[in-house]
N, C-alpha and C positions, 0 to 999 in steps of 0.2 A: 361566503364573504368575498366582496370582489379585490382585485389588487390595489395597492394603494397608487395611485399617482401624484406623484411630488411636484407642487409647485415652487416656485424660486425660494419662498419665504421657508418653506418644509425642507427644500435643500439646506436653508443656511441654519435651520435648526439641528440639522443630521452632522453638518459639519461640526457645529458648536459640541455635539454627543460626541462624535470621535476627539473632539481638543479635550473636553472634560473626563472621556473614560481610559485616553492616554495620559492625562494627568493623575488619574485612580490609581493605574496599571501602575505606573512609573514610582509610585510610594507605596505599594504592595496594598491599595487598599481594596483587596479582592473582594470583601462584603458589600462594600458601598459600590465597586463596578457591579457585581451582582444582580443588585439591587435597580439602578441603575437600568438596567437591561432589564428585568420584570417589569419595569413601570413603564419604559415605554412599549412593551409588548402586551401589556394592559390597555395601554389608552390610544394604540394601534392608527396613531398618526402618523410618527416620524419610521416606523417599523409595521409592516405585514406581520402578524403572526400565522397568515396561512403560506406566508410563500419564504421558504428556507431560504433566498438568496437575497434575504430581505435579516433576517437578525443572525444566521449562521456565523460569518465572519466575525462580525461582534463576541458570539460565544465561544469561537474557537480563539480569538485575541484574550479572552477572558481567561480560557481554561487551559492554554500554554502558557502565560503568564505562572496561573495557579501551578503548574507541574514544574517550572524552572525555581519556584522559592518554595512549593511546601511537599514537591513528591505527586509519584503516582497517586496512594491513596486516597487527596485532596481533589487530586485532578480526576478520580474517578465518581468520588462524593458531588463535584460540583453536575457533570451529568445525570447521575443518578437523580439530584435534587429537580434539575432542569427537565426530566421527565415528569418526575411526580407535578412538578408546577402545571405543565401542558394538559396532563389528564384532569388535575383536580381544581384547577383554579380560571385556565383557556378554556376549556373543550365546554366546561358547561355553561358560557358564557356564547361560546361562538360556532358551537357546535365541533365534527370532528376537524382535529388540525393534521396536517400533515409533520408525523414528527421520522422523518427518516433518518435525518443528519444527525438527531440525538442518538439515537437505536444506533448507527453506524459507529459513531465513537465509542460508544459503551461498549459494542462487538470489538473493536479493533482490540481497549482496555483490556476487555478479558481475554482476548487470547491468549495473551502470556501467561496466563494463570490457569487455566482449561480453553483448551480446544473447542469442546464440544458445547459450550456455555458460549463461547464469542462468535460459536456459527448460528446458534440457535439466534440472538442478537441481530446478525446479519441478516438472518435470513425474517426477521420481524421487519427488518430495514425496508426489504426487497419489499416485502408486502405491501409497506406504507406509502412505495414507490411506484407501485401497482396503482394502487388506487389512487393515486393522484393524475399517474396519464389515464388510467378510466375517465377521470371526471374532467382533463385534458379533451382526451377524444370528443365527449361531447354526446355521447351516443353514436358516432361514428364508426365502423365498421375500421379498426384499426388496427396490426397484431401489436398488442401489448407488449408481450415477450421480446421484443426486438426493440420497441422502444425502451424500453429499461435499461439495454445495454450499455448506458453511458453512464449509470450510477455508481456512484463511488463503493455501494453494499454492493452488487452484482461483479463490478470489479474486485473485488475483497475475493468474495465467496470463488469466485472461478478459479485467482491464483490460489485460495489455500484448501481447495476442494478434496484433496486427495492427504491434506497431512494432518497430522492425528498426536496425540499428547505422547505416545511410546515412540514418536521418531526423536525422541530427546534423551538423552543417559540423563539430565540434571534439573532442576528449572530454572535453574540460572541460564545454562544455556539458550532454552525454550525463552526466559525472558527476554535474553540477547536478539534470537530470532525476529523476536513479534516487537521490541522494542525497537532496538538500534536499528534492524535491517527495514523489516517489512513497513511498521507505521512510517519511519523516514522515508522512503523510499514514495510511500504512497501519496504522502503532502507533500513532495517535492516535486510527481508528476502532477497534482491538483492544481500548484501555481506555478507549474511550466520549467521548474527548474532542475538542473540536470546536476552529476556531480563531475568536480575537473577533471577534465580527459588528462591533461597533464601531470594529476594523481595518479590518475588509471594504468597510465603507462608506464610513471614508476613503479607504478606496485609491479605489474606485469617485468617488467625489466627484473626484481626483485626474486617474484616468483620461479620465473622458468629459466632452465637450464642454458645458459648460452649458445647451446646447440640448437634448441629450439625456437630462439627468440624470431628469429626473423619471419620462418611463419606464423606464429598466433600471434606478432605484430601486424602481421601481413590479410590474416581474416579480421582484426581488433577495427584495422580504417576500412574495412567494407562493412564491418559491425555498423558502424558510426553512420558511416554516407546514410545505411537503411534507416537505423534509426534519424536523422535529419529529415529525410524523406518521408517519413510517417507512417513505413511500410510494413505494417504488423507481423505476415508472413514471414518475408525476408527476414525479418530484425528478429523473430524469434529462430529463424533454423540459423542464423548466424551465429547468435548466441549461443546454442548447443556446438556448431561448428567451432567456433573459439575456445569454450570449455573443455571439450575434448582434446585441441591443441594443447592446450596448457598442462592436461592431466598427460597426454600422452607423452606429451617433453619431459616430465618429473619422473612416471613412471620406467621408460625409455632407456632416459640418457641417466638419471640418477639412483632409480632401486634396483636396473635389472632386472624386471618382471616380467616372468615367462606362465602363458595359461595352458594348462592342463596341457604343456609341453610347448603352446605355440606362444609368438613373439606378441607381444601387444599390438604392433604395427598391424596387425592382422583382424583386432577385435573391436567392434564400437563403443560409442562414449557409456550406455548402462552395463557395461563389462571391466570399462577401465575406471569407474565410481565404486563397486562395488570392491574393486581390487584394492583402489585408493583409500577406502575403509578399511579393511583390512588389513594391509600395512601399519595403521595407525599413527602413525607419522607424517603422513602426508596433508591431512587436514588439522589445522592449529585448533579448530573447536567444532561443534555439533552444529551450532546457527552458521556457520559456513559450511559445511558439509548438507546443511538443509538446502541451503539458497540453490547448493550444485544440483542436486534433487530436484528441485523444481524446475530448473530449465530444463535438465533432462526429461520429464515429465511432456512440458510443454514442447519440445523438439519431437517428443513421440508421436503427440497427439496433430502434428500440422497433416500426418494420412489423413486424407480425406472422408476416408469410412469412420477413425477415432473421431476426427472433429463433430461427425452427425452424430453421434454415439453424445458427445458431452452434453451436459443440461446447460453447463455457461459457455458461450461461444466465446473464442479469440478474437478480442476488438484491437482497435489502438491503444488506447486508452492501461488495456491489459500488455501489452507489450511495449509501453513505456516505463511502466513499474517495472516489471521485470528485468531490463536493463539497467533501470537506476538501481534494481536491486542486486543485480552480478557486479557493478562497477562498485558499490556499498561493499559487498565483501570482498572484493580483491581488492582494494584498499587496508580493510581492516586484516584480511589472509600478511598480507607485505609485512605490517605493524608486528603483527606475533613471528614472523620469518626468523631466525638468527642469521 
């Protein structure tokens, strides 16, 4: 199916869609938005049903709507439904569709609830995402694998490639992780928005010991400059460089912690996470003590030999979530502080 091209009159019909499905939204009538959204991905005038940047928007304005008035479980039903629609009512009308963006949300959903269930999702995503630049390329001679890189399932799967349902004591906390931090974090890099540095710095100010503040203030605006710059590298060993500030101010100047005799000043940041565990006071919950995991992860892997080693490469893309997602928890770290 080829793409839809809008003509002026097809535009003022899409606008009229958005004034009538924010009139829906706006009186919680989720069935009739729905709805709504099936018929014109049925009669694939005002909406592509083969091109996700063509009715996605639409479905994710539908199914946050649905999670802010009736809960996750609705807001997982509404995709759930939205796939079954595509296979059994699209596909055999128009052949196969590309449904990534659905598979991508339903992976995000279930991570909170198993791991191993929302990468299998993911990684259905990737698939779907495959085979669209296939059928991009054209027959072209093109490496796939590298084009995929910018998808939001391939982004997913790379930051959460390494953690697993027993990195959590709770699932409350595991839902915190995959709810509050990681989806947040991920639709906030999708539509380019960041969280306030002016948070970030209270929290930090909150966090670390006055002794310490001046330098992990001092790595926090070269954090920043990288990330403004769009500098993936940087912005991720920054991240681990600031993390490690902060843990080594707490540890330092506030518990006292001496390793197998030596001073911390002396040890790197997966030395001083693992200590910082251990203490048990030092991190206010597990989906914060996750998030520190992961940068350390990814500050491991910027060696050049780990990087050829990984299956998901470090994009931008991947390094802007991850920042939004350390400013996400030293935000909420500050909040639990006394």
């Amino acid at each position: 199916m080829s793409v839809v091209v809008h003509t002026a009159y097809e535009w003022g019909n899409t606008m009229r869609m958005n004034s009538k499905l924010d009139d829906l939204l706006s009186h919680g009538r989720f069935a009739e938005a729905t709805s709504l959204l099936k018929n014109h991905l049925i009669a694939a005038e005002i909406i592509d049903p083969s091109n996700g940047t063509s009715w996605a928007p639409y479905a994710d304005q539908i199914s946050f709507g649905i999670l802010s008035e009736k809960g996750q479980p609705a807001f997982d039903a509404f995709w759930k439904e939205l796939l079954r629609f595509f296979e059994e009512d699209l596909e055999p009308i128009w052949g196969h569709l590309h449904k990534g963006h659905v598979l991508f949300r339903l992976g995000l959903a279930r991570l909170s609830d198993e791991v191993s269930t929302g990468k299998k999702y993911l990684e259905e995503a990737l698939d779907e995402d495959r085979q669209l630049e296939k059928i991009r390329a054209g027959g072209k001679s093109v490496d796939i694998e590298k084009s995929i890189r910018p998808y939001s399932s391939y982004v997913a799967l790379c930051i959460i490639e390494r953690i697993e349902d027993e990195h959590f004591d709770s699932a409350i906390e595991k839902q915190k992780f995959f709810r509050e931090f990681f989806s947040t974090s991920f639709d906030a890099a999708i539509m380019g928005r960041g969280v306030d540095q002016a948070l970030v710095e209270k929290a930090v100010n909150r966090i670390v010991p006055q002794e310490g503040l001046e330098q992990a203030l001092g790595i926090k605006k070269e954090l920043d400059l990288t990330f403004e710059g769009r500098l993936p590298i940087a912005t991720v060993s920054l991240a681990g460089a600031f993390l490690e500030s902060v843990l080594l101010s707490i540890l330092y100047y506030e518990e006292c912690v001496t390793v197998q005799g030596k001073s911390v000043l002396e040890v790197e940041l997966g030395v001083l996470l693992r200590e910082a565990t251990e203490k048990k006071d030092v991190f206010p919950s597990d989906a914060i003590r996750a998030t520190c995991q992961v940068i350390h992860i990814f500050r491991n892997r910027l060696h050049p030999g780990n990087e050829l080693r990984q299956m998901y490469k470090l994009t931008d893309r991947v390094a802007t979530t991850l920042k939004i997602l350390l400013d996400l928890a030293l935000v909420d770290w500050a909040r639990q502080t006394k």
